[in-house]
FILOLO-170325 format. One line per field, with one value per residue (C-alpha): x, y, z; residue number from 1. Coordinates in steps of 0.001 Angstrom, whole numbers, plus 500000, padded with zeros to 6 digits. Example, Ala and Ser with C-alpha at 12.3 -4.5 7.8 and 13.67 -1.06 7.14 Angstrom:
2
x	(512300;513670) $
y	(495500;498940) $
z	(507800;507140) $
num	(1;2) $
//
This chain:
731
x	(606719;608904;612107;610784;610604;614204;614983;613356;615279;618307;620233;618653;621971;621815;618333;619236;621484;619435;616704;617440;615295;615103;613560;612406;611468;608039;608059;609409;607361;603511;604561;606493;604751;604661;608324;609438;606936;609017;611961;615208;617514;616359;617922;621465;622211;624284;621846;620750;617954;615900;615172;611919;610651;612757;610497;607063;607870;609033;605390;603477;605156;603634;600587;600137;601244;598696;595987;597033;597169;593131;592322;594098;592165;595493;595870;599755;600207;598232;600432;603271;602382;601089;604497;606418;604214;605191;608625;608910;606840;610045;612213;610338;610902;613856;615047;612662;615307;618076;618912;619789;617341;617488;617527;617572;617039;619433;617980;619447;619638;623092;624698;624952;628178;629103;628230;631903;633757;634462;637788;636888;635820;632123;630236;628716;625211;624642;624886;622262;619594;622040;623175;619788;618227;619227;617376;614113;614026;614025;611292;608934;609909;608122;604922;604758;604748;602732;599586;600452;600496;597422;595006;596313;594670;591707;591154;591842;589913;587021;587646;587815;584095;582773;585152;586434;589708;591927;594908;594189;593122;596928;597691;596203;597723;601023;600190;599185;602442;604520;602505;603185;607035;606869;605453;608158;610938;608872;609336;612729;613694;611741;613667;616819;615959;614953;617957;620198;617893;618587;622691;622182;620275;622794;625772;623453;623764;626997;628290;626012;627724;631245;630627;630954;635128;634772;633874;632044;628556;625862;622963;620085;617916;615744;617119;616487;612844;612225;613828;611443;607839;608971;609253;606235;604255;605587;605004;601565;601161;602769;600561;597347;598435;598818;595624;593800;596141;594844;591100;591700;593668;591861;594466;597098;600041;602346;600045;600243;603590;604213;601824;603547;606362;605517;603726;607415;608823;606203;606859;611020;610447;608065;610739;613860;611646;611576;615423;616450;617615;618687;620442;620297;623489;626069;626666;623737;623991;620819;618351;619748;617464;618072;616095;616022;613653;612719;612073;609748;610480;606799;605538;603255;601634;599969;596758;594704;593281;595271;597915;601340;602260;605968;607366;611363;612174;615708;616836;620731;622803;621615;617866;619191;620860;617504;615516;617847;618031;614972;612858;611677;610228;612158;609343;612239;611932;615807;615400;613114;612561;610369;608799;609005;606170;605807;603376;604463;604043;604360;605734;604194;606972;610166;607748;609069;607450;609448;608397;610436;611207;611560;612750;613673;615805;616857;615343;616914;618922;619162;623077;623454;626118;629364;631868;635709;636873;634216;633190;629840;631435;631867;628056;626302;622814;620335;617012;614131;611761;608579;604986;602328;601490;598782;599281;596654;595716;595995;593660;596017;598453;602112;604053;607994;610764;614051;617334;619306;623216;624871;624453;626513;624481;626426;625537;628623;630486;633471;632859;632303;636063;636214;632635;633633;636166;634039;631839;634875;636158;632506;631860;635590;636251;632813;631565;628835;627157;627632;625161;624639;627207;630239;633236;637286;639283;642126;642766;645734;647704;646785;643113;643761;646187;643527;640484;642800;643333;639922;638854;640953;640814;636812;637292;639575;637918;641062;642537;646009;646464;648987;652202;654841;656172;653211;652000;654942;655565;651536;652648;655953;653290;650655;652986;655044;658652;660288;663200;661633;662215;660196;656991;653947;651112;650238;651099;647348;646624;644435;641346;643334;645911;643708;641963;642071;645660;647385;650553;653977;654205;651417;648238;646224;645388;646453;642886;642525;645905;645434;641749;642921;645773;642618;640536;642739;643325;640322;639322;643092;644943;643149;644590;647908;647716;646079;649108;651700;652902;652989;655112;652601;653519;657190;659186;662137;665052;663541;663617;667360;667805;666550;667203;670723;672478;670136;671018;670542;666617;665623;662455;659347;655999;655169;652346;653086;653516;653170;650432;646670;646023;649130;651645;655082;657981;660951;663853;668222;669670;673065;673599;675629;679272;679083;677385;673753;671330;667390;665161;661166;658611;655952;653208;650210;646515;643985;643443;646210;645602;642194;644185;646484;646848;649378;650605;650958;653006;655444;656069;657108;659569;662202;664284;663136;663735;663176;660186;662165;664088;665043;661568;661690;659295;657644;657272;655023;652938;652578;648621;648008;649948;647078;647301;650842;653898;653953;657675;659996;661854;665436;664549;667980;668176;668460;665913;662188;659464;658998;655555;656917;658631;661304;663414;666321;666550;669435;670492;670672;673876;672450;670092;666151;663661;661494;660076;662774;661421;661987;664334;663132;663847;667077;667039;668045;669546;672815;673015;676625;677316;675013;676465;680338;679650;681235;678490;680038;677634;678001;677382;673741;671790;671185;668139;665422;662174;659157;658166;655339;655646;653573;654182;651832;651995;649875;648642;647740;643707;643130;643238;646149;645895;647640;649134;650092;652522;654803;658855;659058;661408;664976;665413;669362;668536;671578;672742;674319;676945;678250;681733;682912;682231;679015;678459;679412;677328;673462;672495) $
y	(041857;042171;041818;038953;037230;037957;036673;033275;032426;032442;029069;027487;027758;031714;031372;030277;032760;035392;034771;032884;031887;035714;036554;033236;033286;033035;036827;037772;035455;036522;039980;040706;043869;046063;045572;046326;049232;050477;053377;050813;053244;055751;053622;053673;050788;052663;055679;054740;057162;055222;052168;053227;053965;050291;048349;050054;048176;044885;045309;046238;042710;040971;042614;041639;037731;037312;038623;036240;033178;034011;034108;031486;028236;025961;024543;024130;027239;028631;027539;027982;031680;031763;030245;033003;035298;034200;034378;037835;038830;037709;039418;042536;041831;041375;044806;046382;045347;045337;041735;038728;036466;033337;029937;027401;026705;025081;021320;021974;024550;026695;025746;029692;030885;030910;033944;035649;035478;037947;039491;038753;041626;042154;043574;046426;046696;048904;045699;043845;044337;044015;040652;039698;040888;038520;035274;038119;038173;034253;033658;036368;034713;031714;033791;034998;031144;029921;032127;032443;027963;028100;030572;028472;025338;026958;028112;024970;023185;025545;024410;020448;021228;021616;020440;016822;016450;013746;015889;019175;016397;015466;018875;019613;017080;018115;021709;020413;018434;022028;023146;020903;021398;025446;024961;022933;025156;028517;026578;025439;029534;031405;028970;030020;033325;032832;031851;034252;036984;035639;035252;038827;039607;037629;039673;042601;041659;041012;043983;045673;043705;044275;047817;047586;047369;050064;048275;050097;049750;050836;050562;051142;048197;049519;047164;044133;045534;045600;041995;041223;042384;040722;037314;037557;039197;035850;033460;034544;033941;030733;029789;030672;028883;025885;026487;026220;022799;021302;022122;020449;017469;016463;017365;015123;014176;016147;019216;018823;018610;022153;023327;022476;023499;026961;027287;026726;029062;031867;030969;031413;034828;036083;034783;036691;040000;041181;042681;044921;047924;049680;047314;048214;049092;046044;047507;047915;049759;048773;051613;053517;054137;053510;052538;050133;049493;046794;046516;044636;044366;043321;046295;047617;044295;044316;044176;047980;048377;044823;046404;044260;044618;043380;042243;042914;040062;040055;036302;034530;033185;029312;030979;032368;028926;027262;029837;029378;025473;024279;027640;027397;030439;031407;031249;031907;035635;036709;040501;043129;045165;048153;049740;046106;046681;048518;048643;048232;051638;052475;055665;056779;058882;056751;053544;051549;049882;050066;049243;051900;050938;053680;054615;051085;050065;046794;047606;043989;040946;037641;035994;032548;030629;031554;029248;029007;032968;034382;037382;039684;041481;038514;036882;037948;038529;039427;041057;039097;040544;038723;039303;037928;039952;039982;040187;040907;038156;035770;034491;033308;036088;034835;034517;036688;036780;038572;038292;041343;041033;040134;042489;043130;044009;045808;047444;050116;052675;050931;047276;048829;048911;045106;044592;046343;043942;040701;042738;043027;040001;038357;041129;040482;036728;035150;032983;034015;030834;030131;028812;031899;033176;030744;032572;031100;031064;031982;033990;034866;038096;039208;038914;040891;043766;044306;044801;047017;049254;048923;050334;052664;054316;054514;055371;058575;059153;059008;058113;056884;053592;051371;051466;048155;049161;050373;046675;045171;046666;045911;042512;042413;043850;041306;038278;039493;039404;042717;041351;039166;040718;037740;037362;036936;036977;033630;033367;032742;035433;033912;035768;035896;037432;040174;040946;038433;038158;041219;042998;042108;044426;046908;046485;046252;044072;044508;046230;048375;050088;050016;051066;054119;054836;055128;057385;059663;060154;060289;063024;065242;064058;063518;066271;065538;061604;062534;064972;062501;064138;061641;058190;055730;052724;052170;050364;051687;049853;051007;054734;054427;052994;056156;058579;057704;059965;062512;066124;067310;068973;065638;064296;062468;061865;058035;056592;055656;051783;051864;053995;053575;056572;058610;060523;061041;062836;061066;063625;063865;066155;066583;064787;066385;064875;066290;063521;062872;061143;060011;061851;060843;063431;061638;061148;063748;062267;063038;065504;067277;067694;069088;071575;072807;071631;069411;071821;074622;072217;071224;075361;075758;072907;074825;071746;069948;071895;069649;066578;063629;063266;066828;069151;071991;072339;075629;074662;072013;072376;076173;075521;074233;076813;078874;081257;082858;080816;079245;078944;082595;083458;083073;079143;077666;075106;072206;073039;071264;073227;073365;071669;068667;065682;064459;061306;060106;056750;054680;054075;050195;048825;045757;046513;046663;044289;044774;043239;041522;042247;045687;048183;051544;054460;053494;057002;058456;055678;054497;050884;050436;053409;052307;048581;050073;052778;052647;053725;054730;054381;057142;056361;056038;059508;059309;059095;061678;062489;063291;066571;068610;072003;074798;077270;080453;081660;085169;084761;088255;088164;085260;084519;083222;079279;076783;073988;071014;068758;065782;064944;061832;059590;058692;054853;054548;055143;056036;058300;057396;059252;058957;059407;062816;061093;060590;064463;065667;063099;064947;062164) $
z	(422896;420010;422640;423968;420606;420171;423290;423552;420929;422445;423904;426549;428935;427886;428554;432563;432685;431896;434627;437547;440371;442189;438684;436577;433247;433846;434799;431812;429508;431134;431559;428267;427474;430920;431418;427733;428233;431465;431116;432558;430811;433584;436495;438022;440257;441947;442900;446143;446016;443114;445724;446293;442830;442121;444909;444000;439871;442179;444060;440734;439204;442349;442114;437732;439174;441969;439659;436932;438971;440305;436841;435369;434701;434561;438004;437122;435626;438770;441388;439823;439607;442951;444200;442105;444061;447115;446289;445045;448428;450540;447921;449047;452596;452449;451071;453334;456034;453970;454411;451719;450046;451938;449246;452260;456249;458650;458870;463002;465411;465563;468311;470688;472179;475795;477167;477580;480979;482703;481231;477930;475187;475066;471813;472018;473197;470235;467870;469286;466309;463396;465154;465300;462290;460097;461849;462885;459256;458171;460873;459162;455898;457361;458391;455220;453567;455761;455580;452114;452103;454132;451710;448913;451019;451378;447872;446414;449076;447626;444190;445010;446315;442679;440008;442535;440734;441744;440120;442537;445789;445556;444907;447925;449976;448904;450095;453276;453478;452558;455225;458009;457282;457496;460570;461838;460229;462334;465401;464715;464252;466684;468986;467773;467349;471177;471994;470280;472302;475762;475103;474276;477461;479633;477828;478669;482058;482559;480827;483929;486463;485106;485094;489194;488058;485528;482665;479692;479523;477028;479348;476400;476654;473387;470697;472934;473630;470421;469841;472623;470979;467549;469026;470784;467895;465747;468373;468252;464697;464483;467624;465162;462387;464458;465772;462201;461309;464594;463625;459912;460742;464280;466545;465580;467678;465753;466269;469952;470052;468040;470299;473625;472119;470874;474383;476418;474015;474907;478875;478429;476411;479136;481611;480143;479424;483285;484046;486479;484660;487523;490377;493937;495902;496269;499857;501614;505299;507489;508451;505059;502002;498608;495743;492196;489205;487228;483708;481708;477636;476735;478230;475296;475546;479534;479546;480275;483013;485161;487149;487749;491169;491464;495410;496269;498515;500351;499833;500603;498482;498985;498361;494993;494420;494955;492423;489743;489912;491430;490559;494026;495008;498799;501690;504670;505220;506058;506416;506902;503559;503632;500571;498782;496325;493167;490280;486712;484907;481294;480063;477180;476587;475631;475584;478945;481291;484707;488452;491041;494439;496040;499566;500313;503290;505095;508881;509768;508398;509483;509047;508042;509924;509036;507893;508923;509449;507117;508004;507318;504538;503031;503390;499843;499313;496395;495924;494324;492086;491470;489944;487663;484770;482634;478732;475979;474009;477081;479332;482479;483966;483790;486773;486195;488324;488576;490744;491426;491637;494755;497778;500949;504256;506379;509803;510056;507655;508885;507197;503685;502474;503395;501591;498701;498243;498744;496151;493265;493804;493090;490026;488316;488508;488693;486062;483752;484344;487613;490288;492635;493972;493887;492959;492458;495764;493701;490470;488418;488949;485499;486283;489063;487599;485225;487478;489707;486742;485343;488960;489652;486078;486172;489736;489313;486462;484924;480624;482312;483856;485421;483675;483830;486994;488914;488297;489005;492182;493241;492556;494768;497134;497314;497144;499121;497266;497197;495501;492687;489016;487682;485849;487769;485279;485981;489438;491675;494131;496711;498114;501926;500243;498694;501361;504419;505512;506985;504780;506502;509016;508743;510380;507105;503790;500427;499375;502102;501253;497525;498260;500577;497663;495480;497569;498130;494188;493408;495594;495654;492859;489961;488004;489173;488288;484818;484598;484947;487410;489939;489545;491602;493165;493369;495908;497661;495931;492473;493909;495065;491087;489073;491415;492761;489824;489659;490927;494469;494469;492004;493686;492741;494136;495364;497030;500405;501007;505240;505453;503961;501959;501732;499351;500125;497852;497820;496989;496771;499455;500485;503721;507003;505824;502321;500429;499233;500499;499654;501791;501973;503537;505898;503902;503088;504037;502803;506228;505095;501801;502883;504873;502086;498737;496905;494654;497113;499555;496522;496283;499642;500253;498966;498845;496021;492487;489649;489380;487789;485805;485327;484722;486730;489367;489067;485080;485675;488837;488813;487425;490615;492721;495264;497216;498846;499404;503028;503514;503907;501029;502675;503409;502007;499363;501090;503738;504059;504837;508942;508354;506695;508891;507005;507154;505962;503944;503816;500141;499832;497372;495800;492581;492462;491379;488296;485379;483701;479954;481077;482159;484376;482861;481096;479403;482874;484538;485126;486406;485569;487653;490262;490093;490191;493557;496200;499062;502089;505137;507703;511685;512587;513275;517178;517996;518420;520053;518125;519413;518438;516565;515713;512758;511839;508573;507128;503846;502384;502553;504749;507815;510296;510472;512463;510843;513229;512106;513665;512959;512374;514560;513651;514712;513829;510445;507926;505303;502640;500842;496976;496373;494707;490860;491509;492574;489471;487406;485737;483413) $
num	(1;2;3;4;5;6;7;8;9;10;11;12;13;14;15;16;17;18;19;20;21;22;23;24;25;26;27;28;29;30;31;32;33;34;35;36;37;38;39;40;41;42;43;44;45;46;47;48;49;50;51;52;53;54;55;56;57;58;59;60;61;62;63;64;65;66;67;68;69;70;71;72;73;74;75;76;77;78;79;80;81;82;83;84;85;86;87;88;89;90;91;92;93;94;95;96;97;98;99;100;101;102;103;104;105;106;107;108;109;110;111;112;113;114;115;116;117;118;119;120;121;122;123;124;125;126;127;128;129;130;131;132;133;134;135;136;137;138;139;140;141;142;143;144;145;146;147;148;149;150;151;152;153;154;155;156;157;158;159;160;161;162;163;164;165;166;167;168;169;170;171;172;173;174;175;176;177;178;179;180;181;182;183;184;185;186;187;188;189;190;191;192;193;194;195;196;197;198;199;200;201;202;203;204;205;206;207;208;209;210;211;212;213;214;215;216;217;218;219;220;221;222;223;224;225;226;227;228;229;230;231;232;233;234;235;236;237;238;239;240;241;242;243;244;245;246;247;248;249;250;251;252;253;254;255;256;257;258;259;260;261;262;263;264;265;266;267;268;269;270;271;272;273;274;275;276;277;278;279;280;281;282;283;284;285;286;287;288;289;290;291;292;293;294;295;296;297;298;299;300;301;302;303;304;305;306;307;308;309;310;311;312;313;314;315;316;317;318;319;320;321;322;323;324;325;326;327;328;329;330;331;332;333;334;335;336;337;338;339;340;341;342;343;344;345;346;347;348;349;350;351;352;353;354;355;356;357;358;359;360;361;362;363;364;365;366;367;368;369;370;371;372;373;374;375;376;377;378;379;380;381;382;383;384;385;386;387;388;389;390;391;392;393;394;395;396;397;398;399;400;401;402;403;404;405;406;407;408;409;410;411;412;413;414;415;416;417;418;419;420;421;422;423;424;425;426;427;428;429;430;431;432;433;434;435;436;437;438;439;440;441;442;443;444;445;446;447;448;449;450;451;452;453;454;455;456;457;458;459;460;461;462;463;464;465;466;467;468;469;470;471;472;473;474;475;476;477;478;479;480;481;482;483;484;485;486;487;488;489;490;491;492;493;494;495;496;497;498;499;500;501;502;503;504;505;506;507;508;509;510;511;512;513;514;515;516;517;518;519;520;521;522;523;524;525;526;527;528;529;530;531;532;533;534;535;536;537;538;539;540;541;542;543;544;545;546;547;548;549;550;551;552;553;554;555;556;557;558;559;560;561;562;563;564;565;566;567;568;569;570;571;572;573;574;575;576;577;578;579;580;581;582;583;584;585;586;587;588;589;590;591;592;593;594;595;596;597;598;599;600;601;602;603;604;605;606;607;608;609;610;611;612;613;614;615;616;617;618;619;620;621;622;623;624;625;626;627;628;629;630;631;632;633;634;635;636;637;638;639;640;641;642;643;644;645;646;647;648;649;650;651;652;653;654;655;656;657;658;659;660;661;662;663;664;665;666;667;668;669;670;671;672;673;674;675;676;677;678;679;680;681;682;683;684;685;686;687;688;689;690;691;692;693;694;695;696;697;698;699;700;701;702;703;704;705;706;707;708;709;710;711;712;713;714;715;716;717;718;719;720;721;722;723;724;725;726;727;728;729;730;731) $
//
């Protein structure tokens, strides 16, 4: 005691400063001798490994305070003690979870963010509990007051039986009053705290849709479980507490209210605790199996021994419209779904609770009418998930429902290109918030370039992307101007143009030939694309641009822009008249890549010496040489392999479109010199016929094989020659 005495002498402001409300004076005053008996010299603040032996003194000083206040026959003293208590309790709590003591409670609920659109940045799914943990925490702090508030009641109410003090009655009253409040403040945070959970389940979910484009996704729905069982475990204590009020004060209106209240919030977190964790295939073929689950976050809390059995219905997209807006359950059966029931089943294991549907399949389908030109592949569908499950603790089972994400039905391998489409255009520029499943007719191109790259990266599997001019050229592509060298970020692309209306001239749509472009690189050029060792998408005038000066043997490999799913090298020769020319080889399918490889039909073209701008051939593809050349060793320089059809291309004067904040490959690039030439056009190249040729080549070890290919046919096209300065000129 003999610090104390020193100290209580001090100023009063000093005083304040010493001990402020996390640690009042009070503390120090009743227990004066325990803490100047403890060893404080022994702990470093900064020695994270003391916190234990630090919160076992904090609980001891809670401990001394609670027995105090029973024995202390001062009813002020008492509660004040009692209320230090309490305080000190949610200190503990608080660095149990590592969270900061809370001095006040928002008098209104926090307005929640939008849940983020579809090209915006999503947080991490690994964040879920540290975003949440904060408001978990301030609704336990209200628990704790509250049962604390209500043995205080009862205690005193005890007390009031005997001694009848007016003084402790209005005590009372006012503790009843405290009371009444807390319980409004709960309510007031398990909503939010409600609320905060399902904007994390519906960024959940749409982090699962957007992964259909190739979006990242953390699919670990453990954190949000856990969010899920807090609630509910709080709800139900807040829902007991009211209980007990309604029993002392007759079941006032007030009372009622909470209790209606705390009742919708239990129905909205049952709601929002049934997901589908695993979503069925967006393109469905009839007759074909395939299976989905469904996951329920309350799991640990279904009652032994009262099986869940969940129902898959198939429903349309004005059926969805009607559950989410009218919650009208659909009663119109549209398709035939077999294997539509599963029970709920926990798994001790990693703690979930899932229903499988296994073995599914759509035997029929019913079509709505279509409107306009819409097609099949363009009709969307969803599964619906429903059930009643009962918890513990609660009488009547509650009813749950779930919606998968949209679904194309098709009835042939042939429509699933154009339902694949329907089915990125819905996942990509759909609203979060949208009624089911109205999507924008038109989008802008940057929208677009990015879920193009975001597909075909997670497609190929691939770290590279779409450079500037791949983009650009898409662009040119879609809208259809070749020679535009403009910006088209925020020009709209329209849904016919992406996959509706027919490219100019080809018998196709935009996504079919950017989908067959995909395929094919995903299955034979992976390595090669990864590699850098093919250009892309590039349109012919930008070709003549950067390889106009290059050396005879300068080629490059291009996607083909005529034919779905093809590669082509483009490549300088010298043409018949002593000038040079661009030369394209048809392009290689995937059929004939199948046949022989990429890399081993860059070896034999004997032709083509150095991948642009000047890397010599055999330096960078020989890793994916196989096998024995198939070309003879006396094939002269400027000779194509017999297999290949080659044709000419006639080398256009005017200058190529491309972005204009840009310049293609200005390190090896002459435009002046390009702008200046003089390009003499030679007579057309009579025509030929396409004939048919057959070549056998022996590979040591194997066996002979046939490889079929075509010449392509020369329709007056032209060479072009450069003069003599340009023959001379290697960048």
């Amino acid at each position: 005691m003999a610090q104390w005495d020193k100290v209580k002498c001090l100023p009063t402001q000093v005083l304040s400063e010493l001990y402020p409300s996390q640690f009042p004076m009070e503390v120090r005053y009743y227990l004066a001798s325990w803490i100047e008996e403890q060893h404080w010299e022994d702990f470093n603040v900064d020695d994270t490994a003391q916190e234990s032996q630090a919160l076992q003194l904090l609980e001891q000083i809670v401990s001394f305070l609670q027995d105090m206040s029973q024995q202390n026959s001062n009813v002020v003293e008492r509660l004040r003690l009692q209320h230090i208590a309490v305080n000190m309790v949610s200190l503990i709590f608080v660095i149990y979870f590592q969270g900061a003591p809370v001095t006040s409670f928002p008098d209104s609920p926090t307005p929640q963010p939008p849940c983020p659109p579809a090209h915006s940045p999503l947080p991490a799914t690994g964040t879920m509990r540290d975003e949440g943990l904060h408001s978990v925490d301030l609704l336990v702090f209200k628990v704790l007051e509250l049962q604390s508030c209500r043995e205080q009641i009862h205690r005193m109410q005890k007390e009031l039986q005997s001694e009848r003090q007016s003084f402790e009655s209005m005590l009372v009253m006012a503790i009843l009053q405290k009371r009444a409040q807390l319980l409004e403040e709960a309510a007031l945070c398990l909503d939010q705290c409600l609320s905060h959970l399902i904007h994390r389940i519906r960024t959940w979910r749409r982090e699962q849709h957007l992964a259909t484009i190739g979006a990242p996704f953390n699919e670990d729905l453990s954190p949000l479980q856990t969010w899920c069982e807090q609630l509910l475990g709080v709800n139900v204590k807040i829902r007991e507490e009211v209980v007990l009020a309604a029993q002392e004060c007759g079941g006032a209106e007030p009372v009622r209210k909470l209790q209606e209240r705390l009742e919708r919030l239990f129905q909205t977190l049952i709601q929002s605790s049934l997901i589908v964790d695993k979503q069925p295939p967006q393109i469905i073929k009839t007759q074909s199996k395939f299976s989905t689950s469904v996951r329920f976050l309350l799991g640990e809390k279904v009652a032994p021994g009262r099986p869940a059995l969940l129902k898959a219905q198939i429903v349309t997209e004005a059926q969805a419209r009607n559950l989410v807006q009218l919650v009208a359950i659909p009663t119109d059966n549209v398709g035939e779904l077999v294997s539509h029931t599963a029970l709920l089943d926990y798994n001790s294991s990693n703690k979930t609770t899932c229903a499988t549907f296994k073995n599914m399949c759509i035997k029929k389908i019913k079509r709505a009418d279509r409107r306009g030109s819409e097609s099949v592949t363009e009709e969307k569908f969803a599964i619906h998930f429903s059930g009643e499950i009962s918890l513990v603790g609660f009488d009547s089972p509650c009813r749950v429902q779930a919606l998968s994400v949209p679904i194309v039905v098709i009835v042939h391998g042939s429509q699933d290109i154009n339902a694949m489409a329907t089915i990125i255009w819905d996942c990509a520029f759909s609203d979060p918030d949208r009624v089911p499943f109205v999507v924008p007719d038109r989008v802008p191109w940057k929208q677009m370039c990015m879920t193009l790259e975001s597909k075909f990266m997670s497609e190929v599997k691939t770290q590279r992307g779409l450079d500037i001019y791949n983009q650009h050229f898409l662009a040119q592509k879609i809208f259809n101007k070749p020679d535009y060298s403009g910006d088209f970020s925020n020009m709209l692309v329209t849904w016919s143009q992406f996959n509706k209306e027919m490219l100019p001239g080809r018998a196709f749509t935009f996504w079919q030939w950017f989908e067959g472009v995909l395929e094919l690189t995903k299955k034979h050029l992976q390595n090669y694309w990864s590699d850098n060792l093919i250009f892309g998408f590039i349109g012919k005038q930008h070709l003549h641009l950067i390889l106009q000066d290059r050396p005879n043997g300068t080629f490059l490999l291009r996607f083909s822009d005529s034919e779905i799913g093809g590669i082509t090298i483009a490549y300088i020769a010298p043409s018949e008249n002593g000038g040079r020319k661009i030369q394209n080889i048809q392009p290689f399918t995937k059929k004939d890549l199948e046949i022989r490889s990429l890399g081993d039909r860059i070896r034999d073209i004997a032709s083509i010496t150095h991948m642009y701008p000047e890397f010599q051939k055999n330096d960078v593809f020989k890793k994916y040489y196989t096998g024995t050349e198939g070309c003879t060793a006396g094939t002269s320089a400027s000779a194509v392999s017999p297999n290949e059809a080659v044709r000419d291309v006639s080398l256009s004067p005017s200058l190529p479109s491309y972005p204009s904040n840009s310049s293609p490959h200005t390190k090896h690039t002459d435009t002046h010199t390009h702008a200046c030439a003089v390009i003499k056009l030679s007579s057309p190249r009579p025509e030929a016929s396409p004939h048919h040729h057959e070549q056998h080549a022996f590979y040591p070890g194997l066996v002979h094989f046939i490889i079929s290919f075509h010449l392509c046919q020369w329709e007056g096209t032209k060479s072009a020659e450069y003069p003599d300065s340009l023959h001379h000129h290697r960048g």
